[in-house]
Gaussian input, Z-matrix of N, CA and C with variables (Angstrom, degrees):
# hf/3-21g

backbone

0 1
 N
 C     1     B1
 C     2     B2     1     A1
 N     3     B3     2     A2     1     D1
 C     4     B4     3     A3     2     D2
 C     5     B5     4     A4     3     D3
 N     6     B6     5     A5     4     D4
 C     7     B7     6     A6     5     D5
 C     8     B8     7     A7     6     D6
 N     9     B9     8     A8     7     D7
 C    10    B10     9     A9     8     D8
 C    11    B11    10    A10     9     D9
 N    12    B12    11    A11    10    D10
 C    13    B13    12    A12    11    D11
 C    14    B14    13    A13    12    D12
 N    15    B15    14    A14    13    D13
 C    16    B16    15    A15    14    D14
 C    17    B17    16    A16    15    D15
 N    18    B18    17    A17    16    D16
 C    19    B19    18    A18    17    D17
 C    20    B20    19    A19    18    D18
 N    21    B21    20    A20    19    D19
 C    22    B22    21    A21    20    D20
 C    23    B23    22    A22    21    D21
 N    24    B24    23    A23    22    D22
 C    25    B25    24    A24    23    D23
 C    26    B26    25    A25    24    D24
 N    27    B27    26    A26    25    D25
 C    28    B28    27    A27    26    D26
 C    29    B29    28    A28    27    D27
 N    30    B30    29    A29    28    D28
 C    31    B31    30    A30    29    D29
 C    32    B32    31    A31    30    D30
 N    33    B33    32    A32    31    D31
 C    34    B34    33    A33    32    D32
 C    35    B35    34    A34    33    D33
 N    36    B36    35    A35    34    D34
 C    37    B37    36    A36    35    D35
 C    38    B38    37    A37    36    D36
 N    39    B39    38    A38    37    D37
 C    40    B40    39    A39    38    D38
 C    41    B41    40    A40    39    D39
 N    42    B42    41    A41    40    D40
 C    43    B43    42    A42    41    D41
 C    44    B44    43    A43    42    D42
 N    45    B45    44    A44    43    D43
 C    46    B46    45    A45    44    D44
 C    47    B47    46    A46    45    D45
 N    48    B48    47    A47    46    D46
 C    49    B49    48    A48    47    D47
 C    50    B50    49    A49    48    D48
 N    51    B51    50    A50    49    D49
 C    52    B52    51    A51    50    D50
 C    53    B53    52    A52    51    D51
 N    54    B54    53    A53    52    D52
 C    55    B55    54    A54    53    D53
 C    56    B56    55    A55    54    D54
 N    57    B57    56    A56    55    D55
 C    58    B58    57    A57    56    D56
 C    59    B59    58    A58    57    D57
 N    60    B60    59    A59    58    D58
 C    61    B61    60    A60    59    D59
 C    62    B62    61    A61    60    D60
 N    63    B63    62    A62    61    D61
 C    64    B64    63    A63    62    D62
 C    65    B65    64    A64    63    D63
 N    66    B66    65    A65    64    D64
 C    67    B67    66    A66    65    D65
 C    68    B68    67    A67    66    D66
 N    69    B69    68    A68    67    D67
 C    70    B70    69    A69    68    D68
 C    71    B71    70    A70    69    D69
 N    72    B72    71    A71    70    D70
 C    73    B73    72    A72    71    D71
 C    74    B74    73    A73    72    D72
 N    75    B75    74    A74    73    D73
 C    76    B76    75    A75    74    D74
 C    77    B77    76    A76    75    D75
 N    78    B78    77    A77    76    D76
 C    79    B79    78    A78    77    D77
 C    80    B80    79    A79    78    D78
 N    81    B81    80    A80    79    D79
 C    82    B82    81    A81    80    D80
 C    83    B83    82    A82    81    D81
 N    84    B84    83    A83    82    D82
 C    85    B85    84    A84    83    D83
 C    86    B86    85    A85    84    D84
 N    87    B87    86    A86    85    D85
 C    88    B88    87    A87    86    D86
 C    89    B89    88    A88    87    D87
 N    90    B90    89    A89    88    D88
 C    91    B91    90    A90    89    D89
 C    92    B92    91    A91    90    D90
 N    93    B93    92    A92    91    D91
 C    94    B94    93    A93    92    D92
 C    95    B95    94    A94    93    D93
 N    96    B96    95    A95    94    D94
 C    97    B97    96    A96    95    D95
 C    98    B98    97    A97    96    D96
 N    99    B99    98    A98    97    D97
 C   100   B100    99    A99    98    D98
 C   101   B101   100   A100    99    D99
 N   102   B102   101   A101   100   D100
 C   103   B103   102   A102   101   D101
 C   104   B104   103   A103   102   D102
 N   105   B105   104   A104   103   D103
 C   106   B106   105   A105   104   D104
 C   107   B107   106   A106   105   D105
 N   108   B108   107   A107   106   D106
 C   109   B109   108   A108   107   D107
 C   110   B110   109   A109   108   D108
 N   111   B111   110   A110   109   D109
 C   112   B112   111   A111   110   D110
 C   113   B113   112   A112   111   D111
 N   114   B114   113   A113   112   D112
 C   115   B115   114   A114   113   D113
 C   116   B116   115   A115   114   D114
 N   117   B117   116   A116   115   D115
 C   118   B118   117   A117   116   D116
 C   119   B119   118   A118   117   D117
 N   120   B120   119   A119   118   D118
 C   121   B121   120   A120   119   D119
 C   122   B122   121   A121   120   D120
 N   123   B123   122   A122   121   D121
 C   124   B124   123   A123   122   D122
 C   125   B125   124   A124   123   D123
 N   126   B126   125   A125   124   D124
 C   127   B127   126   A126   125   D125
 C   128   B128   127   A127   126   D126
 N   129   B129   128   A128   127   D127
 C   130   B130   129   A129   128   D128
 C   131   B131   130   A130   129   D129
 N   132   B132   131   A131   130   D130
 C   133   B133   132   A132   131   D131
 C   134   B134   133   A133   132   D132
 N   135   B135   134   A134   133   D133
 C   136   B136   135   A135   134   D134
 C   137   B137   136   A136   135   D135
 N   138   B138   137   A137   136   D136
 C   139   B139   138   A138   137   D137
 C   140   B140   139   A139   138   D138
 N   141   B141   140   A140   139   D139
 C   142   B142   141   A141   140   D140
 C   143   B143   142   A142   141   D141
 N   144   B144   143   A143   142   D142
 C   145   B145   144   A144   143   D143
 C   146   B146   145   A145   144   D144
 N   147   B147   146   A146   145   D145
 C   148   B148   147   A147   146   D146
 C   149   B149   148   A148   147   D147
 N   150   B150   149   A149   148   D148
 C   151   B151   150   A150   149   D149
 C   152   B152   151   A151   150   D150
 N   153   B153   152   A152   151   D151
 C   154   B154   153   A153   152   D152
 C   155   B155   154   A154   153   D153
 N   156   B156   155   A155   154   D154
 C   157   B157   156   A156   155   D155
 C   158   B158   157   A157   156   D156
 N   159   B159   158   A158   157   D157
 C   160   B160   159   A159   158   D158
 C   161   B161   160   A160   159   D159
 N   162   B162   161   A161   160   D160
 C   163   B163   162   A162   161   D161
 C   164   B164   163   A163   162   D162
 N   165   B165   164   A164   163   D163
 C   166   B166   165   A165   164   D164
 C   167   B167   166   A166   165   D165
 N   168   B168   167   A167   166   D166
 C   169   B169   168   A168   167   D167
 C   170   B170   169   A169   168   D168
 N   171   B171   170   A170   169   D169
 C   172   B172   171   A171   170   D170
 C   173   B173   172   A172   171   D171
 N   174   B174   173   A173   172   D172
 C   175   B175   174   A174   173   D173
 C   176   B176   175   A175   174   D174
 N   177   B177   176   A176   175   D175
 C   178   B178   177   A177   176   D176
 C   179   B179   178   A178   177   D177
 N   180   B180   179   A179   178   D178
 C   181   B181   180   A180   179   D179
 C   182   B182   181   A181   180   D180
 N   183   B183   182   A182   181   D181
 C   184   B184   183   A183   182   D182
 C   185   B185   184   A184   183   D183
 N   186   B186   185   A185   184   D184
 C   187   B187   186   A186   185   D185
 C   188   B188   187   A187   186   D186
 N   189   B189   188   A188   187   D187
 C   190   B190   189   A189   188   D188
 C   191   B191   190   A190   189   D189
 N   192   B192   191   A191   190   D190
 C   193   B193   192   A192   191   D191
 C   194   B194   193   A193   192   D192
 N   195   B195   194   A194   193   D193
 C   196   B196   195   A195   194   D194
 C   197   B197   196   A196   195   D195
 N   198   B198   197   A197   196   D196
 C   199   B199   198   A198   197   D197
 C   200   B200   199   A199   198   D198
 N   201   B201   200   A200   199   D199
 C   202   B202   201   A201   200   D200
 C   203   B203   202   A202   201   D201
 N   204   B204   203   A203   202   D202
 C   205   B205   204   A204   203   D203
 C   206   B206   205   A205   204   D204
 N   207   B207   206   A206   205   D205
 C   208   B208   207   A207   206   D206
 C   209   B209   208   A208   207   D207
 N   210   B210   209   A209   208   D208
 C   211   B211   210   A210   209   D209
 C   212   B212   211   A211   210   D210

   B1=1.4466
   B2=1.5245
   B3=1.2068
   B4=1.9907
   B5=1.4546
   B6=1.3000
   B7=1.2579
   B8=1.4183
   B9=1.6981
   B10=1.7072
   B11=1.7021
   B12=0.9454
   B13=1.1445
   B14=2.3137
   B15=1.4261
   B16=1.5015
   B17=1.7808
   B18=1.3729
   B19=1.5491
   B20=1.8012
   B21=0.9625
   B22=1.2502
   B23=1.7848
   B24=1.1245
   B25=1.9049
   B26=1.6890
   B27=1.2005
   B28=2.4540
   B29=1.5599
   B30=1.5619
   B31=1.9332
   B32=1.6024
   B33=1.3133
   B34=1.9252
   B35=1.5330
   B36=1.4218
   B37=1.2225
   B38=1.6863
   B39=1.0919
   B40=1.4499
   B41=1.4401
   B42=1.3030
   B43=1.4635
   B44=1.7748
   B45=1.6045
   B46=1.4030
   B47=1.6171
   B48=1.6308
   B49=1.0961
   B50=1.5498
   B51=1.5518
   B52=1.6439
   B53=1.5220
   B54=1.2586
   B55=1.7386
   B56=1.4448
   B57=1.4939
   B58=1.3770
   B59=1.7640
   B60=1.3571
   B61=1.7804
   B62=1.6806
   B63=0.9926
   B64=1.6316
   B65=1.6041
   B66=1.3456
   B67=1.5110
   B68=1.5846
   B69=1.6587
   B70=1.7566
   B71=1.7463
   B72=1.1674
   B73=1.2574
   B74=1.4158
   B75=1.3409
   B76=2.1078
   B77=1.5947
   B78=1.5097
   B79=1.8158
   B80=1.5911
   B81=1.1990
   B82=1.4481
   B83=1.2901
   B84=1.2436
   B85=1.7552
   B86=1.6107
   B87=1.3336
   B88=1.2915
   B89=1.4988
   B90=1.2890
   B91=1.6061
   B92=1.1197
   B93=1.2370
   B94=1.8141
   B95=1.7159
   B96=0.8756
   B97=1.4020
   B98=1.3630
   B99=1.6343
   B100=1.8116
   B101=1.8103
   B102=1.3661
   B103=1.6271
   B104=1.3340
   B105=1.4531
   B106=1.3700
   B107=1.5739
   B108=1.5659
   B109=1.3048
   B110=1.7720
   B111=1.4663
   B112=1.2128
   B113=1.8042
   B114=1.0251
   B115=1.4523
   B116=1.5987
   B117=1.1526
   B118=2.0531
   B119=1.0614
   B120=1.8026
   B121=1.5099
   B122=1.7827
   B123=1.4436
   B124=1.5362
   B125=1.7936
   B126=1.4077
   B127=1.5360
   B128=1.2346
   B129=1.4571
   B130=1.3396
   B131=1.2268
   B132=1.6888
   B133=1.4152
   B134=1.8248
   B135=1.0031
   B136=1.6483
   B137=1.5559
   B138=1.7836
   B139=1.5194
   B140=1.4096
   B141=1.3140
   B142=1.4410
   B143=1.4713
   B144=1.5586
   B145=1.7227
   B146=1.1329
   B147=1.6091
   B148=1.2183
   B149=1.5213
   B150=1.4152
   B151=1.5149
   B152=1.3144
   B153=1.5703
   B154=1.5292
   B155=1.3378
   B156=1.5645
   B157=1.3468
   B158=1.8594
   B159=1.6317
   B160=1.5901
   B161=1.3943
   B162=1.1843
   B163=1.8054
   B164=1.8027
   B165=0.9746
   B166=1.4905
   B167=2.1668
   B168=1.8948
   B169=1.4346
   B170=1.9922
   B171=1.5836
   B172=1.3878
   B173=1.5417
   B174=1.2404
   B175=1.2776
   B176=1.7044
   B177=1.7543
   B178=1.1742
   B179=1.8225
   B180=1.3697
   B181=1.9212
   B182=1.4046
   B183=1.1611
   B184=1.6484
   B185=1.6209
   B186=1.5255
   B187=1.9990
   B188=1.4151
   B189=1.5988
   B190=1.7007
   B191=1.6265
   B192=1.7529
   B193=1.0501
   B194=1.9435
   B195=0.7832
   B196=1.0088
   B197=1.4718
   B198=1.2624
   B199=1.5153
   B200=1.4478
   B201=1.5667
   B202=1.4057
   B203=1.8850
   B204=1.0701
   B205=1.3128
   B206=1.8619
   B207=1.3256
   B208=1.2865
   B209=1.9012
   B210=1.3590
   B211=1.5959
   B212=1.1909
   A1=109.19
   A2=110.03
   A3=112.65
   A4=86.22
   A5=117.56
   A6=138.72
   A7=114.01
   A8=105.17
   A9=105.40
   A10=106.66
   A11=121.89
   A12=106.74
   A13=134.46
   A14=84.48
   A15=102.57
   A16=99.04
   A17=127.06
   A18=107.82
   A19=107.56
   A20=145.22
   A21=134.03
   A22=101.75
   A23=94.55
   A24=109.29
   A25=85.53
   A26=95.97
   A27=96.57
   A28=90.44
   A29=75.88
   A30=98.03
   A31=92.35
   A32=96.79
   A33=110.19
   A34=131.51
   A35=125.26
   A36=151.04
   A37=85.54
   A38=111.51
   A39=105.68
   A40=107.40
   A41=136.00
   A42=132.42
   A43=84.11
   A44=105.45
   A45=94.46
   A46=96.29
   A47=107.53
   A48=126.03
   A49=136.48
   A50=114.49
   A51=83.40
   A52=99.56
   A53=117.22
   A54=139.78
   A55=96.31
   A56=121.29
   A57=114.48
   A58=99.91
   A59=110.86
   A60=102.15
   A61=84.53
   A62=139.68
   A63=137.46
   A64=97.86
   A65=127.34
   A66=104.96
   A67=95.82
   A68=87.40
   A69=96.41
   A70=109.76
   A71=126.64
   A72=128.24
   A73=101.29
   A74=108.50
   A75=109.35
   A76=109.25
   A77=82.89
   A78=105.47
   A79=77.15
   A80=100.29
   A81=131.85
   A82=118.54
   A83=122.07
   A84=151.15
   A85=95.60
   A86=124.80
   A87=107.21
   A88=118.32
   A89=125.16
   A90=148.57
   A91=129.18
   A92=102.23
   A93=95.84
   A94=137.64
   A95=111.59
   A96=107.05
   A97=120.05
   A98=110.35
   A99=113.85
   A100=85.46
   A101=105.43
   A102=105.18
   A103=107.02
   A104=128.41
   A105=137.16
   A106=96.43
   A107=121.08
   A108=97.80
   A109=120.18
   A110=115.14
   A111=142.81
   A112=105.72
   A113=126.52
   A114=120.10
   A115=122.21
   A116=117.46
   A117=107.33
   A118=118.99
   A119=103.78
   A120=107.30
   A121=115.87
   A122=109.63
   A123=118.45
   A124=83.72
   A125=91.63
   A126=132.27
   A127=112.19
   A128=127.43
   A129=124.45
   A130=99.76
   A131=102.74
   A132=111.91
   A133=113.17
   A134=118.92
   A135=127.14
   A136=87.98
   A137=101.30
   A138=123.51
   A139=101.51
   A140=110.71
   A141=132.40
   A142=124.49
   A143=93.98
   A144=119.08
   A145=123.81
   A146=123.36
   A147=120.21
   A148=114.73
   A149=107.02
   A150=135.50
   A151=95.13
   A152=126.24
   A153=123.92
   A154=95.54
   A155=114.67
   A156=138.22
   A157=96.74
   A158=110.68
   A159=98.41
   A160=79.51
   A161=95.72
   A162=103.87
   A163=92.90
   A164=106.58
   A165=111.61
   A166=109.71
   A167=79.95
   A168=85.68
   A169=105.28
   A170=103.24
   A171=104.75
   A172=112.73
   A173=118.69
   A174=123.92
   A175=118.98
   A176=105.31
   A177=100.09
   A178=108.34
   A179=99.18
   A180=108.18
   A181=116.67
   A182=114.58
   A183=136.85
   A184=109.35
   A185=96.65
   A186=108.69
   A187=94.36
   A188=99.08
   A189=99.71
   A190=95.94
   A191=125.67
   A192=120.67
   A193=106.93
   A194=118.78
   A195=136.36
   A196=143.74
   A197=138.39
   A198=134.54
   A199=111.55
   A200=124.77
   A201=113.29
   A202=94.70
   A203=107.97
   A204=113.85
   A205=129.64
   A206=147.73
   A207=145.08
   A208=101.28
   A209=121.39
   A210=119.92
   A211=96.61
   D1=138.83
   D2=-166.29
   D3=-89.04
   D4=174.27
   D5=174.57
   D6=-110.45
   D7=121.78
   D8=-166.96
   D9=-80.91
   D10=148.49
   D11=139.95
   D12=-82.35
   D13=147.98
   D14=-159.00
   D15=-98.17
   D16=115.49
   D17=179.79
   D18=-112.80
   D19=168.97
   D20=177.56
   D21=-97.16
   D22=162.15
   D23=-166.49
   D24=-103.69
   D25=102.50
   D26=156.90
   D27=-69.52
   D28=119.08
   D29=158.37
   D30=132.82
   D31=-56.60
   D32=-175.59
   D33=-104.09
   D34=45.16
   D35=132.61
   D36=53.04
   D37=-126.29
   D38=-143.95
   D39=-72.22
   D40=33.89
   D41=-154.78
   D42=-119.17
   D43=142.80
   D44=164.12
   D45=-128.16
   D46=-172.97
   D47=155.21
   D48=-144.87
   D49=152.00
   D50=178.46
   D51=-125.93
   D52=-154.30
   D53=-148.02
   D54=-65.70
   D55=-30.35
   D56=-161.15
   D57=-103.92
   D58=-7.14
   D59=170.81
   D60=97.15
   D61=49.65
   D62=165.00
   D63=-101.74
   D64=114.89
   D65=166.05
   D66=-108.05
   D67=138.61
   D68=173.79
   D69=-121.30
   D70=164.02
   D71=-168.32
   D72=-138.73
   D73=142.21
   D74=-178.94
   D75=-78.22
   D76=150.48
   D77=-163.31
   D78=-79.56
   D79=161.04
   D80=-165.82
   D81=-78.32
   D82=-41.26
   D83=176.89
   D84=-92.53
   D85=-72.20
   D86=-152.17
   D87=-99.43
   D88=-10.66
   D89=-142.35
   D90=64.58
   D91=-39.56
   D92=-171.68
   D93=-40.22
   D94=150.69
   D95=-176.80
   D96=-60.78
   D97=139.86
   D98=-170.66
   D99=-115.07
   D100=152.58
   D101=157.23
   D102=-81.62
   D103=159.97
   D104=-142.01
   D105=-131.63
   D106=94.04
   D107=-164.10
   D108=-60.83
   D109=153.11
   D110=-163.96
   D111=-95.02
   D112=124.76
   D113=149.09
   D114=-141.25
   D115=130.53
   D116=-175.82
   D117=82.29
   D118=-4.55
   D119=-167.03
   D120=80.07
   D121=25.52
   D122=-174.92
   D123=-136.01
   D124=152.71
   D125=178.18
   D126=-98.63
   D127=161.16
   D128=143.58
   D129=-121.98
   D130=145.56
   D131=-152.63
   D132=-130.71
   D133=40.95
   D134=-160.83
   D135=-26.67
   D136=138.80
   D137=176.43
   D138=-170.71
   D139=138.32
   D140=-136.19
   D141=-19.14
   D142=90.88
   D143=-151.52
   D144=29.86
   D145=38.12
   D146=150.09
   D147=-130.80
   D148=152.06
   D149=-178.24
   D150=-51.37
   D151=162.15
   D152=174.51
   D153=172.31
   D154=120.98
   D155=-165.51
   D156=-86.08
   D157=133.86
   D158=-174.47
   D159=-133.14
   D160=-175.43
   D161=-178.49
   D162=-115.63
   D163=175.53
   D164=-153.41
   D165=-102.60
   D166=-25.31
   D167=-171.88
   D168=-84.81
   D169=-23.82
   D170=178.26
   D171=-66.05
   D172=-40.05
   D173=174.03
   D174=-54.41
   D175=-36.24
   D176=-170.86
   D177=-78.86
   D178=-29.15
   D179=176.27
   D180=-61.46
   D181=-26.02
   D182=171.37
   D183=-55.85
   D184=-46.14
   D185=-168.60
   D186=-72.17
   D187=-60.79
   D188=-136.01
   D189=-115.04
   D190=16.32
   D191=159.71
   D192=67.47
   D193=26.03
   D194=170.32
   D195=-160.70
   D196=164.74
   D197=-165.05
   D198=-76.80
   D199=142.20
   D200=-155.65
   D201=-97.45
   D202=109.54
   D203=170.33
   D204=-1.03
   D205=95.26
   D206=-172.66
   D207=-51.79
   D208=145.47
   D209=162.83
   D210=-71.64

């Protein structure tokens, strides 16, 4: 298994993402990265203790300044 790279999202603090549009967020106890479940192509995105549905491709244009690739 290759090793992804992980970038952080400006706007959304501890949330990252990588190349393929996975956003993962750190486990609570240990840090490491969790996958963030996905539905519709929207996130839930806790921000200042509240829940908040994002779309997956805005988050990724946010990281990497660009449009997140179609499958």
């Amino acid at each position: 298994m290759e090793k992804k790279t992980l970038k952080y999202i400006p706007g959304y603090y501890p949330y990252r993402i990588d190349e393929d549009g996975k956003v993962f967020a750190s486990h609570p106890k240990t840090g490491f990265p969790v996958l963030v479940k996905e539905s519709n192509r929207m996130v839930n995105v806790r921000q200042d203790g509240r829940a908040k549905r994002v779309k997956v491709a805005e988050l990724y244009r946010r990281a990497f300044n660009k449009l997140l690739p179609e499958d």
